[in-house]
C-alpha positions in Angstrom: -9.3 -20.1 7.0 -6.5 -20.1 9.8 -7.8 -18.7 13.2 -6.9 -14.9 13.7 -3.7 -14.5 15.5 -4.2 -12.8 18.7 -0.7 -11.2 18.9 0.2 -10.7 15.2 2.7 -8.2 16.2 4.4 -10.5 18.8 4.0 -7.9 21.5 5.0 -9.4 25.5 3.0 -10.3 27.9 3.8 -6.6 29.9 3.3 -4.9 26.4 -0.2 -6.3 26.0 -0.7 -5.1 29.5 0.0 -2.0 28.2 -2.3 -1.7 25.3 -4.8 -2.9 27.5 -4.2 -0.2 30.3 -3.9 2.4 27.9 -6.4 2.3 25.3 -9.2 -0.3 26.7 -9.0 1.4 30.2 -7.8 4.8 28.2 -5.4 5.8 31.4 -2.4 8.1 31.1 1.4 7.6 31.5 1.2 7.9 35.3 -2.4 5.9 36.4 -0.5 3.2 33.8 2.7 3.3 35.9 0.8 3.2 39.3 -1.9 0.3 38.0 1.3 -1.7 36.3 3.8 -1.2 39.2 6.4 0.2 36.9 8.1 3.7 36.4 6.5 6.5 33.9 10.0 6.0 32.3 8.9 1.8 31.9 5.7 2.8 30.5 6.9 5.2 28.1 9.8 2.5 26.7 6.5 0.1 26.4 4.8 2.6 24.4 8.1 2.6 22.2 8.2 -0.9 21.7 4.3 -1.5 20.9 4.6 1.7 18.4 7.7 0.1 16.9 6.2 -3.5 16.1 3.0 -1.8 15.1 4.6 0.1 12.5 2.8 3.5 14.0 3.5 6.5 15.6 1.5 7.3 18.6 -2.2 6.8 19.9 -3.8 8.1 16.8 -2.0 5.1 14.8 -2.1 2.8 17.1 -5.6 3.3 17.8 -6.6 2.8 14.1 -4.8 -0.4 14.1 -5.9 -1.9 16.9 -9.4 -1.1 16.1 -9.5 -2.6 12.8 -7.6 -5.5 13.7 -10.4 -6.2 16.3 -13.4 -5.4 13.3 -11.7 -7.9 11.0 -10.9 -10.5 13.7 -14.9 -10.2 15.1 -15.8 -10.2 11.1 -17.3 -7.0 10.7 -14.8 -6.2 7.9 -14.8 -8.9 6.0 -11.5 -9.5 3.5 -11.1 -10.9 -0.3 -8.4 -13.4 -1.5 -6.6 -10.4 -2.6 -6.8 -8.0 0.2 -3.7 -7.9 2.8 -4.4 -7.9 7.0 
């Protein structure tokens, strides 16, 4: 089996920043924009973006995803031949 691509949606280096700030650290639009050094406008284009190449819409999406991305990766869900990640 091929190691687990750690970016499968392609997301940049400033995007990943952003899914780190705002769901590992769980901060808002404006700690984001203070910790990042951007604009709330910035953050809310990265959120954009990340939803976009995620194929969700908001947190509640995005959140799913990410978490079972990271149970399949660790191998706590474990996929068949047949089963699509």
């Amino acid at each position: 089996m091929a190691p687990a691509n750690p970016n499968p949606w392609n997301l940049t280096k400033r995007e990943m920043e952003f899914v780190q700030w705002r769901f590992a650290k769980e901060l808002g639009v404006k700690q984001i924009a203070d910790a990042m050094g951007i604009t709330e406008r910035t953050v809310k284009a990265y959120a954009e973006h990340v939803y976009a190449k995620m194929g969700c819409r908001g947190n509640q999406g995005m959140n799913l995803i990410t978490v079972t991305k990271m149970l399949i990766r660790e191998g706590i869900i474990i996929l068949g031949d047949n089963d699509v990640t």
